[in-house]
C-alpha positions in Angstrom: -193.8 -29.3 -48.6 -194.9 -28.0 -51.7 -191.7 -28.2 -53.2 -191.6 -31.9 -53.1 -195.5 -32.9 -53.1 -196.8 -34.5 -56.0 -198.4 -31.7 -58.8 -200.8 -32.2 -61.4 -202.0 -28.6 -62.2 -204.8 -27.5 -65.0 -203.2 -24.5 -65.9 -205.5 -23.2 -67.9 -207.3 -20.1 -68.9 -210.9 -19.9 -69.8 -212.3 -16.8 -71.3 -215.7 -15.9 -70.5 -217.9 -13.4 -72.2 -220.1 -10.9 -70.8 -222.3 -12.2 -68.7 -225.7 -12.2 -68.7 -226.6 -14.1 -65.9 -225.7 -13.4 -61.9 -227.7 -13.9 -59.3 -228.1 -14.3 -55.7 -228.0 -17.9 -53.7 -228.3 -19.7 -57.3 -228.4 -23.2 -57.5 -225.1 -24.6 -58.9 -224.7 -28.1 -59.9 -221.8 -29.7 -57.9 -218.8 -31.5 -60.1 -217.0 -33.6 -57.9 -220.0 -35.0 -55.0 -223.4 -35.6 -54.6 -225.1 -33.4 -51.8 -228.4 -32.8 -49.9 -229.0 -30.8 -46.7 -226.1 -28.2 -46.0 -224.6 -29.0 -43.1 -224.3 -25.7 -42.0 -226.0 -22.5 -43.3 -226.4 -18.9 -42.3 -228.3 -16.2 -44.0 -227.0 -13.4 -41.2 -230.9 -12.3 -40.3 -229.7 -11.4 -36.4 -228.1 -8.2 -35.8 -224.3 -9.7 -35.2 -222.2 -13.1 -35.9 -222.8 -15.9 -34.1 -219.7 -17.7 -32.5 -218.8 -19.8 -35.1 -217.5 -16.9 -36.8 -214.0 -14.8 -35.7 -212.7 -11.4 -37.2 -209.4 -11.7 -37.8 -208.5 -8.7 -39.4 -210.9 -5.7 -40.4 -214.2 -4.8 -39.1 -217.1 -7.1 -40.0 -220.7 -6.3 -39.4 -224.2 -7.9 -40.1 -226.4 -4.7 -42.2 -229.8 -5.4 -43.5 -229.2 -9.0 -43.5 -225.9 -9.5 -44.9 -222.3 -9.4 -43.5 -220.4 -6.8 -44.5 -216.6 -7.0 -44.7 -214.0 -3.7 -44.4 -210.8 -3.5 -44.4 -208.9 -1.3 -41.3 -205.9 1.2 -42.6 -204.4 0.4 -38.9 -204.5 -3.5 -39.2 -202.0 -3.0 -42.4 -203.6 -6.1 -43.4 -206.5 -7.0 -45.6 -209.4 -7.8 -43.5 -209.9 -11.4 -42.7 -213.1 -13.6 -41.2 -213.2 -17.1 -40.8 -215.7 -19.3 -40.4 -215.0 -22.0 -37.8 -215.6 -25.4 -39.8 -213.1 -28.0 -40.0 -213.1 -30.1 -42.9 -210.8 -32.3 -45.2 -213.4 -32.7 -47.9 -216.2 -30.1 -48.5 -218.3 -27.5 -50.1 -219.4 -24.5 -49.7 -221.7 -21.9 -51.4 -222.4 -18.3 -50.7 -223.3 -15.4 -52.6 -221.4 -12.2 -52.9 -221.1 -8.3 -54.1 -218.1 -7.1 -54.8 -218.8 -3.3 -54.2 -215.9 -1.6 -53.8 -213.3 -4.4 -52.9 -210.3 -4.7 -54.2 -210.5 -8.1 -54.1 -212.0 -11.3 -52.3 -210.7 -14.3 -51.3 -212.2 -17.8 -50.2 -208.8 -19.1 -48.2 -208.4 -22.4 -46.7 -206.1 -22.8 -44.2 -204.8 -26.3 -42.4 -203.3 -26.8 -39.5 -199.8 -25.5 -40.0 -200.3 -22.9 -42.0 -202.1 -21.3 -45.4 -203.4 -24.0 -48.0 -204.6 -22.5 -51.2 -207.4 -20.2 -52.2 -210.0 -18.8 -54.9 -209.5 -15.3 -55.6 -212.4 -12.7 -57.8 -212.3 -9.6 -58.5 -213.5 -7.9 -61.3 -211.5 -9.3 -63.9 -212.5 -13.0 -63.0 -211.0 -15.8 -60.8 -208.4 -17.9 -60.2 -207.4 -20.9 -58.1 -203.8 -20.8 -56.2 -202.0 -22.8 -53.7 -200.2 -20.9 -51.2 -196.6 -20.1 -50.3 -195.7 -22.7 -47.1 -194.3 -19.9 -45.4 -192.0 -22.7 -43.2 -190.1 -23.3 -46.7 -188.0 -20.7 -48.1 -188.2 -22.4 -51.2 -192.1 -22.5 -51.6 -194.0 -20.6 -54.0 -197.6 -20.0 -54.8 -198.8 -22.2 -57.9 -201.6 -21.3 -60.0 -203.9 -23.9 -60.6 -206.2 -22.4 -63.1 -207.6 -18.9 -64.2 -211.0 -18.0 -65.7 -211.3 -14.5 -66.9 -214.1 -12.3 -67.4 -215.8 -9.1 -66.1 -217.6 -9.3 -62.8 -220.2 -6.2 -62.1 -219.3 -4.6 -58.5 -222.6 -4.1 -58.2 -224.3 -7.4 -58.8 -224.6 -10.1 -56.8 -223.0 -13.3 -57.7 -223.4 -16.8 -56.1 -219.7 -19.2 -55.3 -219.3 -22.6 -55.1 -216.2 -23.8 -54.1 -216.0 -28.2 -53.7 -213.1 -30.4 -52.1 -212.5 -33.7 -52.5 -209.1 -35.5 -52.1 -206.4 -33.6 -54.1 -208.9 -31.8 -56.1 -211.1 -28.1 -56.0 -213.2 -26.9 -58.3 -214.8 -23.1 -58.1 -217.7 -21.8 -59.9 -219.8 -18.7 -60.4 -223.6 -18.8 -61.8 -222.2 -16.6 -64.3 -220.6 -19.0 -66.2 -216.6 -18.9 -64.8 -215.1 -21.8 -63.4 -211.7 -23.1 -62.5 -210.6 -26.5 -61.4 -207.1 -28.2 -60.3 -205.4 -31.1 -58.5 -202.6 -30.8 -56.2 -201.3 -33.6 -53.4 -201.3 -31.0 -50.8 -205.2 -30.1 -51.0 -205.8 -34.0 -49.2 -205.2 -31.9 -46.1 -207.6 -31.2 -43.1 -208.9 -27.4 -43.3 -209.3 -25.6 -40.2 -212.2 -23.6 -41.8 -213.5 -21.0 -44.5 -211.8 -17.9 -44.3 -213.1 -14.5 -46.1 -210.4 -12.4 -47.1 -211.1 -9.0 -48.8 -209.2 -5.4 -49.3 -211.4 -2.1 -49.6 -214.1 -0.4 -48.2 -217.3 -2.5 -48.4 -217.7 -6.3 -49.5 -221.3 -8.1 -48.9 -221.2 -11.8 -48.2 -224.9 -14.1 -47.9 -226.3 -16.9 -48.4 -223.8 -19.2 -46.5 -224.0 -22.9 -47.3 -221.5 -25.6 -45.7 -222.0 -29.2 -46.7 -219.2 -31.9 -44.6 -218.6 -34.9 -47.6 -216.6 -36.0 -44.8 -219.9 -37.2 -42.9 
């Protein structure tokens, strides 16, 4: 339970300036593992997902070679995708457009239940455990925030590593956040995209297992 796990947070808040650089599928340097080949990848050049992928929530469609996430009024939810690709220690890269979203999370789930998460939105990023929502007494804890403006209309590239107890996020643009918390050293059922809005655009998908 979160309550009672072990919590070293870096609570801290970066400011960022304007920045100059964004870019699509940029190559980040990783923090906390040395990788090669992705272990998975997918660059959405066929006309639909393949079965890896599942729609939770919201309508999700491949366009021009890139997925394209939107939120349904009916669901009363924000629209959800996950990519099926269990893990304990990992890291994954994609790039992204914010458009007209609201918001968009990378969520990682484990078997039980919601883990933690980076959220972006135009303002900048933070990194968040979840709410165990088994224990009353849980509550979200944020790990770290990085602010700064994000252009809805650029494309910007993600990196999110796991390794142990620890995460670190960062964009090519210069934003990054980082924390440690005992109940990240958990298996992760997968990569879930969560957004809320009309149109998000997700590419450029890169998976590497540091389990392997």
């Amino acid at each position: 339970m979160l309550k009672s796990a072990t919590c070293f947070c870096l609570a801290l808040t970066f400011l960022v300036p304007a920045l100059l650089q964004a870019e699509k599928n940029a190559a980040l340097k990783p923090v906390l593992a040395k990788t090669g080949k992705p272990s998975q990848s997918e660059s959405f050049e066929g006309n639909k997902l393949n079965k890896k992928f599942t729609a939770n929530k919201g309508e999700w469609t491949v366009a021009e070679g890139v997925l394209v996430g939107k939120e349904l009024p009916a669901d009363k939810h924000a629209a959800v995708l996950t990519w099926k690709l269990p893990h304990q220690n990992s890291m994954l890269r994609c790039s992204f457009q914010l458009k007209d979203a609201k918001f968009f999370h990378l969520s990682l789930n484990h078997p039980k239940g919601h883990l933690f998460r980076v959220i972006i939105d135009e303002k900048g990023m933070i990194l968040r455990t979840d709410k165990d929502k088994k224990d009353p007494q849980s509550k979200p804890i944020t790990l770290a925030k990085a602010q700064g403006k994000l252009d809805p209309n650029k494309w910007y590239t993600l990196q999110l590593e796991m390794q142990g107890d620890k995460a670190v996020a960062q964009l090519d643009n210069g934003m990054k956040v980082e924390g440690q918390h005992a109940s990240l050293d958990k298996k992760k059922t997968g990569y879930r995209f969560v957004m809320k809005g009309n149109t998000l655009l997700i590419d450029d998908l890169s998976a590497w297992n540091l389990d392997d």
